[in-house]
C-alpha positions as CSV (number, residue, x, y, z in Angstrom):
1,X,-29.2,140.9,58.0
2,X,-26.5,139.6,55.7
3,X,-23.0,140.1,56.5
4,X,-22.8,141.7,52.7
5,X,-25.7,143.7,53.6
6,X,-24.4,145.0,56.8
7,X,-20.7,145.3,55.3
8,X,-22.6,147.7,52.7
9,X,-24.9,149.5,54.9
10,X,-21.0,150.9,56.9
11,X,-19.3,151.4,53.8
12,X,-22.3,153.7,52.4
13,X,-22.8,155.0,55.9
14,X,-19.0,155.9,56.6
15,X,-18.8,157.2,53.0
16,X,-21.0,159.8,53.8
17,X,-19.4,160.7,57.0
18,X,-16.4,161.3,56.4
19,X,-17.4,163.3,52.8
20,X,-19.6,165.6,55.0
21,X,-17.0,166.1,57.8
22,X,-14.3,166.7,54.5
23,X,-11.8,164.5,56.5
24,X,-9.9,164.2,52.8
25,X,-8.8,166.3,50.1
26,X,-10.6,164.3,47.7
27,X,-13.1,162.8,47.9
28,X,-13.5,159.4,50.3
29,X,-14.2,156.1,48.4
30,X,-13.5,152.4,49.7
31,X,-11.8,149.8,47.8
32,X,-13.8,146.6,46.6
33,X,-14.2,144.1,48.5
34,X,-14.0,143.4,52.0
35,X,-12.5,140.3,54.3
36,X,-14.9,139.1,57.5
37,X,-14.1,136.5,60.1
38,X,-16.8,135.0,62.3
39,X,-16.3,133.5,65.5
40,X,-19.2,131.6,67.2
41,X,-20.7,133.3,70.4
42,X,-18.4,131.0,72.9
43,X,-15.1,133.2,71.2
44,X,-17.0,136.6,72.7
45,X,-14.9,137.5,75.5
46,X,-11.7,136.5,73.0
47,X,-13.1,138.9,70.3
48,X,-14.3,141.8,73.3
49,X,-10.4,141.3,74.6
50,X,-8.8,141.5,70.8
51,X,-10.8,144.4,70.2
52,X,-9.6,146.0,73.7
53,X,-6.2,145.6,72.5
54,X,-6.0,146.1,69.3
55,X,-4.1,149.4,69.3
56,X,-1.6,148.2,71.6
57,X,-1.2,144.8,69.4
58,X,-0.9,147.4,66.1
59,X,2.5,148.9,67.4
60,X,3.9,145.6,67.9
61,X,2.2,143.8,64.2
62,X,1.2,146.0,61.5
63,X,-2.5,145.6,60.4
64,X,-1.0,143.8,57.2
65,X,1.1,141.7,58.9
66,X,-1.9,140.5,61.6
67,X,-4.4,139.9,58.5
68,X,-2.3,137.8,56.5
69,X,-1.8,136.0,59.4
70,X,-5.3,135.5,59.4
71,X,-5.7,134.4,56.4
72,X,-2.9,131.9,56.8
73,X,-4.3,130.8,60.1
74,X,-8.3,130.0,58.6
75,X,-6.2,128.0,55.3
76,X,-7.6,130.8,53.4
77,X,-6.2,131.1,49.5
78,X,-5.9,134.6,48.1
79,X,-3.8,136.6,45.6
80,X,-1.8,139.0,46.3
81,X,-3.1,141.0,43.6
82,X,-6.9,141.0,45.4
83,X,-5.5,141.5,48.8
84,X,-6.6,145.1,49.9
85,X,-4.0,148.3,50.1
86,X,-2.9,148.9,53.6
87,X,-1.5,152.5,54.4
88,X,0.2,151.6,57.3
């Protein structure tokens, strides 16, 4: 499966969801788009041990702050005018 395909296959799934379970006053929607970083199979146990801590990371870095990073780190280009909202 394609990393698009797959990307679209949670957005539709979580759509639903979250409309069914009328988690929001209107209704849910996702923005375009969508960022992915792939790490080969040797990173696992650094991606298992990110994922661990990621809520405790999130109190010290905003998610913002961490994928900006990110994209700074890879020597990614990008807008800020195509750069997701973050409700932080």
């Amino acid at each position: 499966m394609s990393i698009s395909d797959f990307i679209k296959e949670i957005k539709v799934e979580c759509t639903e969801f979250i409309n069914e379970k009328k988690w929001m006053r209107k209704k849910f929607a996702w923005q375009e788009g969508y960022g992915v970083f792939s790490y080969s199979h040797s990173h696992l146990d650094n991606v298992i041990r990110y994922i661990n801590n990621q809520e405790r990371k999130h109190q010290r870095k905003t998610f913002r702050a961490e994928y900006l990073e990110m994209l700074d780190k890879f020597g990614i280009l990008f807008e800020d005018k195509y750069v997701f909202d973050f409700f932080e």
